[in-house]
C-alpha positions in Angstrom: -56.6 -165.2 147.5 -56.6 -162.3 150.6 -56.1 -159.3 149.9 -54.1 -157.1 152.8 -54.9 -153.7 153.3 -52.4 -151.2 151.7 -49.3 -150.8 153.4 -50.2 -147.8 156.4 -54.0 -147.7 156.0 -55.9 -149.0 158.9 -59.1 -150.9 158.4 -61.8 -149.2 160.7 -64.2 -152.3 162.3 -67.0 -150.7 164.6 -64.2 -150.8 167.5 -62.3 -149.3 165.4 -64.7 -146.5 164.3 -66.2 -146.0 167.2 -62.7 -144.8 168.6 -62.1 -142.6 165.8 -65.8 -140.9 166.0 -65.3 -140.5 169.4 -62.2 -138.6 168.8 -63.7 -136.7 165.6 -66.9 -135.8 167.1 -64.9 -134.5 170.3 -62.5 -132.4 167.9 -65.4 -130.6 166.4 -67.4 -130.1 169.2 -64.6 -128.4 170.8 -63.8 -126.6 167.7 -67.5 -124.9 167.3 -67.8 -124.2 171.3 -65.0 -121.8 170.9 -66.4 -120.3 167.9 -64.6 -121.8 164.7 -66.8 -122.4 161.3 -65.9 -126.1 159.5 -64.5 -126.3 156.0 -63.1 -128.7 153.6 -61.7 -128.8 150.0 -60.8 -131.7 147.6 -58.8 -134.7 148.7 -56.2 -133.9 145.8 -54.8 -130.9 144.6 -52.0 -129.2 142.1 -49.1 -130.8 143.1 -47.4 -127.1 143.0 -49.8 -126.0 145.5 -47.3 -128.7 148.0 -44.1 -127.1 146.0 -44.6 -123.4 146.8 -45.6 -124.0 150.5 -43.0 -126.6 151.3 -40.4 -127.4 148.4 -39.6 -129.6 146.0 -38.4 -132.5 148.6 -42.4 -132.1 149.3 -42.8 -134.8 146.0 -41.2 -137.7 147.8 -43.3 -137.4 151.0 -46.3 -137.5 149.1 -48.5 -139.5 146.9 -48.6 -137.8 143.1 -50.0 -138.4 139.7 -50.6 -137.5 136.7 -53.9 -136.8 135.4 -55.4 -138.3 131.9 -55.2 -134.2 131.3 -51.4 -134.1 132.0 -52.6 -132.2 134.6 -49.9 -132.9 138.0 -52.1 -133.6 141.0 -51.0 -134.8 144.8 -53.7 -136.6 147.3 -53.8 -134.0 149.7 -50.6 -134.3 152.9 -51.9 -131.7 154.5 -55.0 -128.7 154.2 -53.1 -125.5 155.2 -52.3 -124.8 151.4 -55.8 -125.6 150.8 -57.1 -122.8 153.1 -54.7 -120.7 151.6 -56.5 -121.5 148.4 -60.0 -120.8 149.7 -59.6 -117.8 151.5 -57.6 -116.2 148.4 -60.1 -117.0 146.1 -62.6 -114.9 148.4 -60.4 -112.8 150.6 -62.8 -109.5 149.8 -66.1 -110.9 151.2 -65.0 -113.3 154.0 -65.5 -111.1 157.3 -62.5 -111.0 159.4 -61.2 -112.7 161.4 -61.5 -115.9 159.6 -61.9 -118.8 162.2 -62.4 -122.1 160.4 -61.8 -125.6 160.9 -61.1 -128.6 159.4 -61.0 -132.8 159.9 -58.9 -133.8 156.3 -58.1 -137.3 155.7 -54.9 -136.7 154.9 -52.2 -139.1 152.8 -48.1 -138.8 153.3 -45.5 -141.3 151.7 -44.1 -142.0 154.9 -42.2 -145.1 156.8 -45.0 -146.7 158.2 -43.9 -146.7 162.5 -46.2 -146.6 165.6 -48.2 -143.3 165.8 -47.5 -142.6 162.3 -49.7 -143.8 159.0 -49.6 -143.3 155.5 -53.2 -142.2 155.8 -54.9 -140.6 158.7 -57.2 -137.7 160.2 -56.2 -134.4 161.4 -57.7 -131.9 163.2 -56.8 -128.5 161.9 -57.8 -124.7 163.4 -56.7 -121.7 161.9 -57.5 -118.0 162.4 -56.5 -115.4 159.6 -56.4 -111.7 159.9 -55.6 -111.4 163.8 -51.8 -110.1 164.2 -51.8 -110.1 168.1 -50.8 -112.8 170.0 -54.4 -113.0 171.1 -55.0 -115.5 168.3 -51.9 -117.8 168.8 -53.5 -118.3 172.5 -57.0 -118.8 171.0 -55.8 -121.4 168.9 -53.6 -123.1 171.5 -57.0 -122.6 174.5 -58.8 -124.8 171.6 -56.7 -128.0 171.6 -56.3 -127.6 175.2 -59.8 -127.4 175.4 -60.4 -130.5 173.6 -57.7 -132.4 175.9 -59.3 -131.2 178.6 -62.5 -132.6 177.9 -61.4 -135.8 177.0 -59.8 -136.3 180.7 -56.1 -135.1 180.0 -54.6 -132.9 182.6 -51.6 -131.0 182.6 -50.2 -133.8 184.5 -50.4 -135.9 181.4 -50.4 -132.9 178.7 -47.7 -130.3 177.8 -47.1 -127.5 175.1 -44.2 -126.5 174.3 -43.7 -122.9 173.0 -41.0 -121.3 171.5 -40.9 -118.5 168.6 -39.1 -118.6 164.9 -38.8 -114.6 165.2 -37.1 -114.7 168.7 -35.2 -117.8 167.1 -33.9 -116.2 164.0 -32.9 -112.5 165.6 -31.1 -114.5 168.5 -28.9 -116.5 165.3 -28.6 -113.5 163.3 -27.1 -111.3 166.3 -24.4 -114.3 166.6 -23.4 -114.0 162.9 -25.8 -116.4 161.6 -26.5 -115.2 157.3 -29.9 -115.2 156.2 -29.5 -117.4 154.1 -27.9 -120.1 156.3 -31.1 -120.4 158.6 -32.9 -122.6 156.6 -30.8 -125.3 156.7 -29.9 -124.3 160.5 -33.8 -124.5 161.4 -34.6 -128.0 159.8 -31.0 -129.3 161.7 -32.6 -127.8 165.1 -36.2 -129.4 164.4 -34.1 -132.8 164.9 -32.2 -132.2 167.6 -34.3 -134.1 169.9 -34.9 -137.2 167.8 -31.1 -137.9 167.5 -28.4 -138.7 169.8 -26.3 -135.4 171.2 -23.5 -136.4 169.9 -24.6 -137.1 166.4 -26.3 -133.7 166.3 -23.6 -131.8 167.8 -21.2 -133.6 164.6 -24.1 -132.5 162.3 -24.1 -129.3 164.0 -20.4 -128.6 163.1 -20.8 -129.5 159.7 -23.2 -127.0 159.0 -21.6 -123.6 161.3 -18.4 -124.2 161.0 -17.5 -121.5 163.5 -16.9 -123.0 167.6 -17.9 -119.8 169.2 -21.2 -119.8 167.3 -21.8 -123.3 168.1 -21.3 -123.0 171.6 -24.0 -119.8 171.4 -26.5 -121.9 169.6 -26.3 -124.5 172.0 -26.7 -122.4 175.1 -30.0 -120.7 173.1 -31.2 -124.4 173.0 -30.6 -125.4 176.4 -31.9 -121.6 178.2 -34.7 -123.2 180.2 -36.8 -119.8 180.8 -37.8 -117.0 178.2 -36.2 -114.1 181.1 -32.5 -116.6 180.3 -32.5 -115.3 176.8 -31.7 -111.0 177.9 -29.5 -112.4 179.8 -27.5 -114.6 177.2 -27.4 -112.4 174.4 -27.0 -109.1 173.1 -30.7 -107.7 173.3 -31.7 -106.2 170.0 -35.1 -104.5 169.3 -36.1 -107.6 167.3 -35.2 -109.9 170.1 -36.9 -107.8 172.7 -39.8 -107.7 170.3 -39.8 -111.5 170.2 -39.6 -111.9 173.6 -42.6 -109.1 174.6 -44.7 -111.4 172.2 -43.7 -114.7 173.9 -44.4 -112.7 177.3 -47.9 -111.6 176.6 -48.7 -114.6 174.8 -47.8 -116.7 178.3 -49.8 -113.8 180.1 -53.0 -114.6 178.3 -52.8 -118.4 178.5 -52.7 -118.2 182.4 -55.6 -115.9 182.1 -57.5 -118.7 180.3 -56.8 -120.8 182.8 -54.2 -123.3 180.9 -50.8 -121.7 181.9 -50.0 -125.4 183.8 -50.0 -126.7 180.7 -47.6 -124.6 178.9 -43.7 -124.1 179.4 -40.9 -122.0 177.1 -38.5 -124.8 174.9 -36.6 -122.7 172.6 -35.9 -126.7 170.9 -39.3 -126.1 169.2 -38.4 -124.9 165.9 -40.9 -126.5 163.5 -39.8 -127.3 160.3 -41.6 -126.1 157.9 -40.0 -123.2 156.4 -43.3 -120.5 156.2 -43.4 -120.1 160.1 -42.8 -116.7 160.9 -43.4 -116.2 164.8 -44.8 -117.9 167.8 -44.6 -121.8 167.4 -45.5 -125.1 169.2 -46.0 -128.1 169.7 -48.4 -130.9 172.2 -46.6 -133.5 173.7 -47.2 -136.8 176.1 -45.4 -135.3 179.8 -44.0 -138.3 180.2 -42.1 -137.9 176.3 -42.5 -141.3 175.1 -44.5 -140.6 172.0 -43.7 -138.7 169.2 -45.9 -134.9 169.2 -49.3 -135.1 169.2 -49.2 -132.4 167.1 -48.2 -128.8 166.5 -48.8 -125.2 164.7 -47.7 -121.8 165.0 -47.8 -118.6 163.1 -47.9 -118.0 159.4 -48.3 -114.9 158.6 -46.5 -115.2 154.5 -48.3 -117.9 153.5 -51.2 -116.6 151.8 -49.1 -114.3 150.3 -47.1 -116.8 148.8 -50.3 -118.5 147.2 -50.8 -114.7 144.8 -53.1 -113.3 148.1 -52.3 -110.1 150.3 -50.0 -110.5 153.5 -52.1 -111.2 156.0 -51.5 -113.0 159.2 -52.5 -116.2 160.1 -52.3 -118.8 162.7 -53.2 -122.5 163.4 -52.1 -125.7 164.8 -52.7 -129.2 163.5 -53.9 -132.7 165.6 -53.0 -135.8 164.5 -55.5 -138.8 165.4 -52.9 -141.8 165.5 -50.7 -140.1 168.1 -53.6 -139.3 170.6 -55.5 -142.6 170.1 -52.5 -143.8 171.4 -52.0 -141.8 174.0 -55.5 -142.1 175.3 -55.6 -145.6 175.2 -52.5 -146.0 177.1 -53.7 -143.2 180.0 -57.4 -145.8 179.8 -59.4 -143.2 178.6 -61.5 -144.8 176.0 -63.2 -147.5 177.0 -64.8 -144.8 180.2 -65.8 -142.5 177.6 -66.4 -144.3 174.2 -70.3 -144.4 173.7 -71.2 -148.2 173.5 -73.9 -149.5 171.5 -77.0 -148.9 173.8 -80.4 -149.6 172.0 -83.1 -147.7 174.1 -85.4 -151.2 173.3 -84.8 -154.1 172.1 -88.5 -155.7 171.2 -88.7 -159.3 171.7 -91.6 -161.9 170.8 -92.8 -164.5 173.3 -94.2 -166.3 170.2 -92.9 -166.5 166.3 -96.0 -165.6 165.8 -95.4 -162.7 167.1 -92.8 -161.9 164.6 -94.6 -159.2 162.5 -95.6 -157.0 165.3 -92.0 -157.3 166.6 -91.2 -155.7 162.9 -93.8 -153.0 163.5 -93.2 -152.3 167.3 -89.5 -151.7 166.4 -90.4 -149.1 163.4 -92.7 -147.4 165.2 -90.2 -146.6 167.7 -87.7 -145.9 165.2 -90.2 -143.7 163.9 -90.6 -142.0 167.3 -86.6 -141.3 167.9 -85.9 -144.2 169.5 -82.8 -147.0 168.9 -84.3 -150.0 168.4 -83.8 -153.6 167.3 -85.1 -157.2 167.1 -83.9 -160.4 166.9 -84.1 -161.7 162.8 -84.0 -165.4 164.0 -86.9 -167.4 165.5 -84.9 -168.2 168.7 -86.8 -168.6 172.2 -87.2 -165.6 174.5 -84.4 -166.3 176.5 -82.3 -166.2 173.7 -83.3 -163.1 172.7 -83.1 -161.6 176.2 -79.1 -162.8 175.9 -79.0 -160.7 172.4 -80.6 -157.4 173.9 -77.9 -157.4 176.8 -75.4 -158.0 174.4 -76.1 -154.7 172.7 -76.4 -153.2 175.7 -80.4 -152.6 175.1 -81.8 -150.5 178.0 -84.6 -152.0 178.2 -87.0 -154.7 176.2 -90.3 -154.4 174.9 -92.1 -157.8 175.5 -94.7 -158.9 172.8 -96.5 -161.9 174.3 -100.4 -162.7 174.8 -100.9 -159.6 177.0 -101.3 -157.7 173.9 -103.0 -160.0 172.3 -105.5 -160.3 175.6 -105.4 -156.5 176.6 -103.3 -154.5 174.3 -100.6 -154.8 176.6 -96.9 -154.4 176.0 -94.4 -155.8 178.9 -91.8 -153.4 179.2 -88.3 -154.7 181.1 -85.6 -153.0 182.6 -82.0 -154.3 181.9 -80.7 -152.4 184.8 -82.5 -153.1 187.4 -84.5 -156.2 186.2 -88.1 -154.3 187.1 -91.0 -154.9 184.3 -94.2 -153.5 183.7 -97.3 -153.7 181.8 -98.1 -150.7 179.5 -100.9 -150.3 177.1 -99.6 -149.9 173.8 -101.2 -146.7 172.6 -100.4 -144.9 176.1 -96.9 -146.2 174.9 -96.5 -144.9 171.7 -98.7 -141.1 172.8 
């Protein structure tokens, strides 16, 4: 009997993980070039640690369990609580600002669809204790960075900013309650997965009131940050809002990604401890679901028994971008293929043994290097070494045996030469 894989886990062959340690390796080398430290925590966690950050709906989207303690645990959904954990626990000798990141696997009880797994890899960056909007663009110059680097332009790329503040002082100078925009937010967080009319019903249902429907709508649909003094009644917390979306624009031109960036006030994010500036990375062409997506935090550590402090960070999804790469045929230029500096054959079985040797010693040296385990003839071994892509093949044949001699071939260009085997290996 076969056994599948579990329904929305992905099996990685070496195609497969070469793709995702391409992608990995390219997250963290960003990450450390712009000056972020790498952490990680356990792949399960209190399951209230999920309930205080997101709710109780939190339970269904995740995997839970009891342990043989009675202790309620949760495979990890995502790390952010997780940071908040760490950085509680030794918030009086970290040195501020805190700039770490992270590459979870993380699990969610979700539909299986394309782009979206019950299991994946995220790339999280986060900096704590900055409250200027000199850390949201930091965060945002990462990612970019990254996208950059793996051939994305802003042709392909775009991120779409809005803010929660500007969001919520826009509603509440309409004669939205507090306490109706909760509900509001997660309604707006969908509005561009669902058909207008079916969001403009839902819309109804939950503000009852035309006038401030047709207000809400027309904050949805203001293309520019300048539309918004124009549209409404400009308090000190809206103008506020908007100075912070201003200058936060200002400083991602100066780093040179402002092409990549536009104002969508239909990013609302919605989780409910966002508390400014938010985000999120899309395909141009908006056939895929986000990329991924962050914004400002600034109660959450305060939530999890810490001081307020603010905090930023986005998040980076692998299945999305694998996608999305793929599809704009930028893997298979950049993915490293298996290239063995040598690959040692024998002209003689024989021969075998100092094969063995003359691949450890190189090994031994630095080098990538293999041999063929059957007794085939050399011309069968020459067809193995170019199908690893070996650069070049170290010939063991009677030279040596006559004059210490190794034959050393170039796949590229075909050229060989003879080498005495100490000058080779000093």
């Amino acid at each position: 009997m076969k056994i599948p894989p579990v329904k929305g886990t992905r099996d990685f062959y070496p195609p497969e993980m070469a793709i995702r340690n391409f992608i990995v390796d390219g997250w963290k080398d960003a990450s450390l070039r712009n000056g972020f430290e790498e952490y990680d925590g356990p792949i399960f966690e209190y399951l209230k640690m999920f309930q205080i950050k997101s709710g109780e709906e939190i339970v269904e989207q995740l995997f839970s369990l009891t342990d043989r303690g009675g202790r309620e645990l949760a495979i990890r959904p995502e790390i952010t609580p997780t940071l908040a954990r760490m950085v509680n626990q030794q918030i009086n000798s970290l040195p501020r600002p805190i700039k770490w990141f992270s590459v979870p696997r993380l699990c969610r009880a979700e539909r299986p669809q394309r782009g979206r797994f019950r299991e994946f890899f995220q790339w999280n960056v986060d900096i704590i204790g900055v409250d200027d909007e000199i850390a949201d663009a930091e965060v945002i110059f990462c990612a970019l960075d990254y996208l950059r680097q793996v051939g994305l332009t802003a042709e392909d790329i775009v991120v779409r900013i809005s803010s929660r503040k500007m969001l919520a002082a826009v509603l509440r100078s309409i004669g939205i309650a507090k306490n109706e925009l909760e509900p509001l937010y997660a309604l707006l967080d969908k509005r561009s997965k669902m058909p207008g009319e079916v969001f403009e019903k839902m819309l109804a249902d939950t503000v009852s009131d035309e006038t401030k429907r047709k207000k809400i709508l027309e904050l949805m649909n203001l293309a520019s940050i300048e539309q918004i003094e124009d549209c409404f009644n400009f308090s000190e917390e809206i103008k506020e809002s908007v100075g912070e979306l201003r200058r936060l624009f200002e400083l991602l031109d100066i780093m040179g990604v402002g092409d990549f960036c536009r104002f969508d006030a239909n990013i609302v994010r919605g989780l409910a401890y966002y508390t400014g500036i938010v985000y999120e990375f899309y395909d141009k062409c908006g056939e895929l679901r986000a990329i991924g997506g962050g914004g400002r935090y600034d109660n959450l550590l305060k939530q999890f028994g810490g001081p307020a402090i603010s905090a930023t960070g986005f998040g980076i999804g692998d299945c999305v971008l694998g996608i999305l790469l793929e599809e704009k045929g930028l893997l298979g230029k950049q993915l490293n293929q298996r290239k063995p500096d040598y690959f040692v054959a024998c002209a003689d079985k024989e021969l075998f043994l100092k094969a063995v040797e003359v691949t450890a010693r190189l090994r031994a040296a630095g080098k990538s290097a293999n041999f063929s385990y059957k007794s085939a003839n050399l011309g069968k071994q020459f067809k193995e070494a170019s199908a690893q892509n070996a650069q070049k093949v170290v010939i063991i044949g009677e030279e040596l045996s006559k004059n210490n001699e190794l034959v050393i071939k170039d796949m590229n260009n075909g050229q060989q030469e003879l080498i005495d085997l100490d000058k080779f290996f000093g």
